[in-house]
Gaussian input, Z-matrix of N, CA and C with variables (Angstrom, degrees):
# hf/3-21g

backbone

0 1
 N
 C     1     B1
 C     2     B2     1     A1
 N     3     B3     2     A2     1     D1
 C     4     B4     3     A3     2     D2
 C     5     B5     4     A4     3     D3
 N     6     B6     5     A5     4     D4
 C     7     B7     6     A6     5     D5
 C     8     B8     7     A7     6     D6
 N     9     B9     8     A8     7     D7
 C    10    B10     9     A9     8     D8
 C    11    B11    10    A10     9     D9
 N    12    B12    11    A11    10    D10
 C    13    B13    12    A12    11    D11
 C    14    B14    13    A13    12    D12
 N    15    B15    14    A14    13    D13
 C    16    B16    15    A15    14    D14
 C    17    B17    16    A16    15    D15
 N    18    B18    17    A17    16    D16
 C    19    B19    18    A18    17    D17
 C    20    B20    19    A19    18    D18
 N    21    B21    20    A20    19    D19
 C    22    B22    21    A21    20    D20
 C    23    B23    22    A22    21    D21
 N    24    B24    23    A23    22    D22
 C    25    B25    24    A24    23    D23
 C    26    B26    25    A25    24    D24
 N    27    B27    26    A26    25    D25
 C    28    B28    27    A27    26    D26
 C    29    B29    28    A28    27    D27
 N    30    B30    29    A29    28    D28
 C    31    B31    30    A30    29    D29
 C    32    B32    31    A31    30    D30
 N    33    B33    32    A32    31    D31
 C    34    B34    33    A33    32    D32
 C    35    B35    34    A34    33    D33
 N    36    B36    35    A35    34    D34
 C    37    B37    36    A36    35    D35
 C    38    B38    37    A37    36    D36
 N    39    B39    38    A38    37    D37
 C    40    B40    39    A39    38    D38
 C    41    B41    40    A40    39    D39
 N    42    B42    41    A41    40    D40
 C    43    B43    42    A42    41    D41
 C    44    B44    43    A43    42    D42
 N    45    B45    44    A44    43    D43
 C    46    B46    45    A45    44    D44
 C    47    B47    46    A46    45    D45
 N    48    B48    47    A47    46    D46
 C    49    B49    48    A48    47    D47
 C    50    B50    49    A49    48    D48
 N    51    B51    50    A50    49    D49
 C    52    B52    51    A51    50    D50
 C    53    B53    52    A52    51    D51
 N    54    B54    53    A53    52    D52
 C    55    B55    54    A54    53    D53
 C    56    B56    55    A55    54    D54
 N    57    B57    56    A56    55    D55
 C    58    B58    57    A57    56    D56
 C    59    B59    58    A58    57    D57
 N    60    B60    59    A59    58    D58
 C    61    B61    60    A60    59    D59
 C    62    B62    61    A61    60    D60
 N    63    B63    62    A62    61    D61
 C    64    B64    63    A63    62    D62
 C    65    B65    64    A64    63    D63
 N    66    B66    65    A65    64    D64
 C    67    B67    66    A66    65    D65
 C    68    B68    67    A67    66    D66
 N    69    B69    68    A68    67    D67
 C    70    B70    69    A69    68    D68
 C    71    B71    70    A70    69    D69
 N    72    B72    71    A71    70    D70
 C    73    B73    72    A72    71    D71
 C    74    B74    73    A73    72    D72
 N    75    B75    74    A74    73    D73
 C    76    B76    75    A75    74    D74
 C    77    B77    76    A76    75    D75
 N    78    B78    77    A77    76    D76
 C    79    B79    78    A78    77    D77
 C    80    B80    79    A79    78    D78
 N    81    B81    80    A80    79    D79
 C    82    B82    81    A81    80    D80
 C    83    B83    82    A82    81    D81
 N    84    B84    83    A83    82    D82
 C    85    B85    84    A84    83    D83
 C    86    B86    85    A85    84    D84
 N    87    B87    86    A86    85    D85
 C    88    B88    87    A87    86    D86
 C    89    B89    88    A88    87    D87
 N    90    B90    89    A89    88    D88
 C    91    B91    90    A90    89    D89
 C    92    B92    91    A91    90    D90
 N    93    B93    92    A92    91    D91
 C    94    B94    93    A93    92    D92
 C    95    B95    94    A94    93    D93
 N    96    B96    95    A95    94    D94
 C    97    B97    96    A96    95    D95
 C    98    B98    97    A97    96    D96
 N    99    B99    98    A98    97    D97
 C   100   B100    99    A99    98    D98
 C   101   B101   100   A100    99    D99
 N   102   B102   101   A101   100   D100
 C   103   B103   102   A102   101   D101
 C   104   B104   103   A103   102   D102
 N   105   B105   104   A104   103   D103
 C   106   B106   105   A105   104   D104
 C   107   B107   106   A106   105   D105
 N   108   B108   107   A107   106   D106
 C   109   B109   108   A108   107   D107
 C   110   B110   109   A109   108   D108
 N   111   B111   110   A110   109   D109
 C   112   B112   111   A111   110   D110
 C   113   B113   112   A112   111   D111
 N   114   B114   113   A113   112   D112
 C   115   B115   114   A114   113   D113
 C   116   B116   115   A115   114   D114
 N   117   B117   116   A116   115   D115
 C   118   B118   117   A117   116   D116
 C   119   B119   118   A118   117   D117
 N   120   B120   119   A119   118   D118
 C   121   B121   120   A120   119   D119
 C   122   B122   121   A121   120   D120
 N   123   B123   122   A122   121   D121
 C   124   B124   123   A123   122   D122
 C   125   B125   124   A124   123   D123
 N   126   B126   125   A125   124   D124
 C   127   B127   126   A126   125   D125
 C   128   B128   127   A127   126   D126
 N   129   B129   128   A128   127   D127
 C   130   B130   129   A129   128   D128
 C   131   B131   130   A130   129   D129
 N   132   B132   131   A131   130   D130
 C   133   B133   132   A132   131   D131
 C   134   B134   133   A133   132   D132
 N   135   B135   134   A134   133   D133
 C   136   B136   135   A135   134   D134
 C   137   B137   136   A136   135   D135
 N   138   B138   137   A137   136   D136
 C   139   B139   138   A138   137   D137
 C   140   B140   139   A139   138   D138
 N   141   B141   140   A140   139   D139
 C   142   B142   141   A141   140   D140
 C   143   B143   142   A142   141   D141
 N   144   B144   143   A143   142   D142
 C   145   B145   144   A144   143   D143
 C   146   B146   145   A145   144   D144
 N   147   B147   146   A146   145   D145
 C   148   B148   147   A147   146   D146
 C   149   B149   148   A148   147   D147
 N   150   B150   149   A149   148   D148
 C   151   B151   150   A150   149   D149
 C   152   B152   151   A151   150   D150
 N   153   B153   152   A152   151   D151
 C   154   B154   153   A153   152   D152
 C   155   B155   154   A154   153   D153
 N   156   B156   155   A155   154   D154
 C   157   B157   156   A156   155   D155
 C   158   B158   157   A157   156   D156
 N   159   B159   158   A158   157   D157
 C   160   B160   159   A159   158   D158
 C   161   B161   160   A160   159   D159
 N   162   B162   161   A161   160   D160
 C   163   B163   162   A162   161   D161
 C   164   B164   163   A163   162   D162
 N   165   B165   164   A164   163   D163
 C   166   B166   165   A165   164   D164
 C   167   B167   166   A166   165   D165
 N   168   B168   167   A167   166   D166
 C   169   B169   168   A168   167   D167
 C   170   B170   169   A169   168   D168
 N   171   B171   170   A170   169   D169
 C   172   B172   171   A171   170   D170
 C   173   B173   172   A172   171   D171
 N   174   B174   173   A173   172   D172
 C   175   B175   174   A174   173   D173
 C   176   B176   175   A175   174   D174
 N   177   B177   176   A176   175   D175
 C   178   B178   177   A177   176   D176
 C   179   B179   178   A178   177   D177
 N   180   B180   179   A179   178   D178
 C   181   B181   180   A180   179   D179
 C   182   B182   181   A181   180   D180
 N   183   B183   182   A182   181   D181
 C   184   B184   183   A183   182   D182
 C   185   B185   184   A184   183   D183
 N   186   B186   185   A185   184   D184
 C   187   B187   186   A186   185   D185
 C   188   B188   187   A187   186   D186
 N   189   B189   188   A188   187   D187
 C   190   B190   189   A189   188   D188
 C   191   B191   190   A190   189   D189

   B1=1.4392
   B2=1.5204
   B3=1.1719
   B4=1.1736
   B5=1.4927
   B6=1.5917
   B7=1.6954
   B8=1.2725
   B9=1.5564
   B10=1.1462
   B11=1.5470
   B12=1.8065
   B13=1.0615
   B14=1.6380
   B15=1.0398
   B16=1.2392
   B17=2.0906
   B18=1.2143
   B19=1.7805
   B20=1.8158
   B21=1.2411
   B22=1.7225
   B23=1.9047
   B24=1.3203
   B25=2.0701
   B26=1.6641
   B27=1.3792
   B28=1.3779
   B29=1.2849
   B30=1.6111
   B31=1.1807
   B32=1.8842
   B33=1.5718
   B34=1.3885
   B35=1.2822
   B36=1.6411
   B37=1.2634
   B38=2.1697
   B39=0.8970
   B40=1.8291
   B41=1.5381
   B42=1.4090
   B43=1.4692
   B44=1.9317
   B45=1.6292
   B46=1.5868
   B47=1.1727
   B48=1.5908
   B49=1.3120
   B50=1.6283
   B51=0.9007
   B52=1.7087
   B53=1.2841
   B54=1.8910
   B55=0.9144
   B56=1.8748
   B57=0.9031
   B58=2.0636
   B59=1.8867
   B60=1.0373
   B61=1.8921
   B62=0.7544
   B63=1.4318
   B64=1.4840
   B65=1.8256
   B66=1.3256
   B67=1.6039
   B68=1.5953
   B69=1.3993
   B70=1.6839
   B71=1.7778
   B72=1.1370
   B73=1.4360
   B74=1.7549
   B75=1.3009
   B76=2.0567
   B77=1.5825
   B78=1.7926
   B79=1.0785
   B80=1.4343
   B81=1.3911
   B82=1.6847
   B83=1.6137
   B84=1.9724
   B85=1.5300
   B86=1.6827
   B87=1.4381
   B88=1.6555
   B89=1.7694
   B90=1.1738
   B91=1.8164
   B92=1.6363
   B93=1.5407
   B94=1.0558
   B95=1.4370
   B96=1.4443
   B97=1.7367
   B98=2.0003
   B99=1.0417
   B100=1.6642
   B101=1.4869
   B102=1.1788
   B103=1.1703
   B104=1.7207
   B105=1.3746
   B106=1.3785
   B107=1.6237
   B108=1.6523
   B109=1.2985
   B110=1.7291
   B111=1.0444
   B112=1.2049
   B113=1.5401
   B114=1.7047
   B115=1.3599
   B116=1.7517
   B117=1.8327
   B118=1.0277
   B119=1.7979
   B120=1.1079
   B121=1.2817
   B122=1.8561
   B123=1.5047
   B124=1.4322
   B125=1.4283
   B126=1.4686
   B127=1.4311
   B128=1.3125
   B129=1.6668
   B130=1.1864
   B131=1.8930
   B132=1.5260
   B133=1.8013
   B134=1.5459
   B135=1.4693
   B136=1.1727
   B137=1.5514
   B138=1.1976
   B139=1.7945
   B140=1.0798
   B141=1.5136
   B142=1.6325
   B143=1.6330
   B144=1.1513
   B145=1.3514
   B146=1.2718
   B147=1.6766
   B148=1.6461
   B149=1.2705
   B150=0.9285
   B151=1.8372
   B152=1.2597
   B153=1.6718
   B154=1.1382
   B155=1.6471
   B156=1.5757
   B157=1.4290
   B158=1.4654
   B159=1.5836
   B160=1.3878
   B161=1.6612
   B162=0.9578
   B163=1.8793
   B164=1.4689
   B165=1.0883
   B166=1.6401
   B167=1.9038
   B168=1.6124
   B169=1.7485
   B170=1.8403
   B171=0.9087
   B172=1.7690
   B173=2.1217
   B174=1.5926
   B175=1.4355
   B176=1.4793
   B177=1.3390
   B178=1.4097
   B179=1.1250
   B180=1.2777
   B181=1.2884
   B182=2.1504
   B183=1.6310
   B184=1.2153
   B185=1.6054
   B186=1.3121
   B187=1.5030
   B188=1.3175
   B189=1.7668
   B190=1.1693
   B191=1.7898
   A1=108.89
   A2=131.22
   A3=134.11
   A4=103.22
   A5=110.65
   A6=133.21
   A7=116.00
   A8=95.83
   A9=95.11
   A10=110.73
   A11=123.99
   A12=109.89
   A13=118.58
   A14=116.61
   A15=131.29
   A16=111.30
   A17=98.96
   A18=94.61
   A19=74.37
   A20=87.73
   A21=132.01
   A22=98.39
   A23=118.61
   A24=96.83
   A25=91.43
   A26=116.57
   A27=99.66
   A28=109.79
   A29=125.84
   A30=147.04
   A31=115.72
   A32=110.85
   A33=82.87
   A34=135.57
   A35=98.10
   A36=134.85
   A37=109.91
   A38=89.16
   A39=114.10
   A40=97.71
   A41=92.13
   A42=91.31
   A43=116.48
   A44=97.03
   A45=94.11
   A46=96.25
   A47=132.72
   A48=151.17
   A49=98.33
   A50=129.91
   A51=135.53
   A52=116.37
   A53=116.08
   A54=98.84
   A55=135.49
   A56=95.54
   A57=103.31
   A58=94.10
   A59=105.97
   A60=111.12
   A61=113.09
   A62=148.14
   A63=135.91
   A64=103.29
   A65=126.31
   A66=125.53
   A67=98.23
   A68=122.24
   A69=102.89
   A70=109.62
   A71=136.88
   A72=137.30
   A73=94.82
   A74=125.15
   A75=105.94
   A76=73.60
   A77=126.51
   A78=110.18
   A79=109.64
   A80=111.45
   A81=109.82
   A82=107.56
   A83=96.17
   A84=105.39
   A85=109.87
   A86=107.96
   A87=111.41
   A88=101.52
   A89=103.86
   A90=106.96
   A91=92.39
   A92=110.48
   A93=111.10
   A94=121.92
   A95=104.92
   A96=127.30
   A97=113.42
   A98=98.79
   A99=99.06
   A100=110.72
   A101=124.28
   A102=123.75
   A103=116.68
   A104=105.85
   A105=127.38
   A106=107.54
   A107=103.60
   A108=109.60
   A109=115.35
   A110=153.27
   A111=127.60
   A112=84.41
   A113=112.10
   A114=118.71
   A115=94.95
   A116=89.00
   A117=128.15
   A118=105.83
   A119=133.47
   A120=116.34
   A121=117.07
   A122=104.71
   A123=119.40
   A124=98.55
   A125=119.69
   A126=127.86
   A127=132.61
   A128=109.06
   A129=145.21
   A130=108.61
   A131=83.03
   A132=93.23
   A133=119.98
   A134=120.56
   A135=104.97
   A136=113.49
   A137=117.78
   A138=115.58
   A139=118.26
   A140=100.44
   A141=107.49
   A142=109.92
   A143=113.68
   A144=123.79
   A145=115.16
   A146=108.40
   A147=127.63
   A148=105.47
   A149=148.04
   A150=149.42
   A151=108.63
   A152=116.56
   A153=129.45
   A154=121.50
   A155=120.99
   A156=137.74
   A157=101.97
   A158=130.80
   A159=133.89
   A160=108.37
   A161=103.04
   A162=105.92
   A163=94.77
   A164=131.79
   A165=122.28
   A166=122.70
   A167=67.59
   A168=77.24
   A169=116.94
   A170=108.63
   A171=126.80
   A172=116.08
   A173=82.57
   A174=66.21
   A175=127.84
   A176=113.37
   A177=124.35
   A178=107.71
   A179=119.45
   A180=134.33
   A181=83.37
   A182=125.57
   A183=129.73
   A184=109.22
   A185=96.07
   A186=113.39
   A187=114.62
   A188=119.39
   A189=119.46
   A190=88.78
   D1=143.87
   D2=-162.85
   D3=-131.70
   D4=106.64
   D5=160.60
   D6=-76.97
   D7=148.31
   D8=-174.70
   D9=-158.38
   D10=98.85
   D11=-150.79
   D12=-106.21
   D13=145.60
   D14=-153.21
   D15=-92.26
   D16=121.56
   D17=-141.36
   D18=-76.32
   D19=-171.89
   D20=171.49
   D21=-61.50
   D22=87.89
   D23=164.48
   D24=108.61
   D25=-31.77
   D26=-160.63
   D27=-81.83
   D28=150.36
   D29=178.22
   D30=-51.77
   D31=140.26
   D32=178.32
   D33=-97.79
   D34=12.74
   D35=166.76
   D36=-56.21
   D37=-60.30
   D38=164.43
   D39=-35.99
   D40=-76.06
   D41=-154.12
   D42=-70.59
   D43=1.96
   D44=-169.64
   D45=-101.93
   D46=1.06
   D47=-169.65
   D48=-100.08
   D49=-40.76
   D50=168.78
   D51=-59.98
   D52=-62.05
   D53=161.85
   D54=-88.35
   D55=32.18
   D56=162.94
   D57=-86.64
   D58=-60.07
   D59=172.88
   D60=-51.49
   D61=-57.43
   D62=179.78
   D63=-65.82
   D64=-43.47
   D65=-179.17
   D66=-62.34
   D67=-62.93
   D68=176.30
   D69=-49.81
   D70=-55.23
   D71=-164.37
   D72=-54.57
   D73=-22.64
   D74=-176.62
   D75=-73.98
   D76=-92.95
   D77=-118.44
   D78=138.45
   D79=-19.67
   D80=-164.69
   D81=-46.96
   D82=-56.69
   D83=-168.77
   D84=-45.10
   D85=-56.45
   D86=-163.98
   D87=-48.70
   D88=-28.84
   D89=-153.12
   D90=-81.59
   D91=-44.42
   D92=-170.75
   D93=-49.92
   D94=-69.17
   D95=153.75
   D96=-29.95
   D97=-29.73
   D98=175.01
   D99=-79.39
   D100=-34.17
   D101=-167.18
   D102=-99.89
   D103=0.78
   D104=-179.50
   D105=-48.86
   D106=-45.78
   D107=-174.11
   D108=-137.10
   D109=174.65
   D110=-163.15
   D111=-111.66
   D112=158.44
   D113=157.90
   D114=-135.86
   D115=154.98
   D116=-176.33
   D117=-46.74
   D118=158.04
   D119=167.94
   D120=-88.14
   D121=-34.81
   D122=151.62
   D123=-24.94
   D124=-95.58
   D125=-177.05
   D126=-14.67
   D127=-61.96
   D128=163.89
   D129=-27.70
   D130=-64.01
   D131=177.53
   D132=-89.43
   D133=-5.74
   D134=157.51
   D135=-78.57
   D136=-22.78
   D137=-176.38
   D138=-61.23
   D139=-32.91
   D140=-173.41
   D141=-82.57
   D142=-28.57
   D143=178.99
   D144=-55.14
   D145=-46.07
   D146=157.15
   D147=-48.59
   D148=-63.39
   D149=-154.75
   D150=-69.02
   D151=-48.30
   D152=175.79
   D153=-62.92
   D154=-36.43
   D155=150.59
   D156=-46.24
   D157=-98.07
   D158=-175.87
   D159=-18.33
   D160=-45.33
   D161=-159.64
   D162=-86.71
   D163=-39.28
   D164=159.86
   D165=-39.64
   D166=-57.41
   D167=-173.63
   D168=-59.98
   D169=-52.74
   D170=152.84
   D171=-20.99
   D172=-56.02
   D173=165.44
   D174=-119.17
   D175=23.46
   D176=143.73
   D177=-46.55
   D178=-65.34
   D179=-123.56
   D180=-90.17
   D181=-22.62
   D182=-176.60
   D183=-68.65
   D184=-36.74
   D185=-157.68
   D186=-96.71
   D187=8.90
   D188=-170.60
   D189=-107.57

């Protein structure tokens, strides 16, 4: 469960902005959305294989 306490003055705009950051930082949404439909495990590991390529290339591309 995720608290989230609301200071002395502060806006509750603020504080609903903290917790959106702490709710993206679990994970629920991504996990949720993953499980919506089943994927293959094949699949699974070619995607990542993709992510893992892109993010290489990215910092090639920093370090040149």
């Amino acid at each position: 469960m995720i608290i989230v306490n609301v200071k002395e003055g502060e806006s509750l705009d603020r504080a609903l902005k903290r917790f959106k950051k702490k709710f993206e930082k679990t994970g629920v949404l991504r996990e949720l959305r993953s499980r919506q439909a089943y994927e293959k495990t094949s699949v699974t590991r070619r995607i990542q294989v993709k992510k893992a390529i892109y993010k290489q290339s990215l910092n090639q591309d920093t370090n040149v």
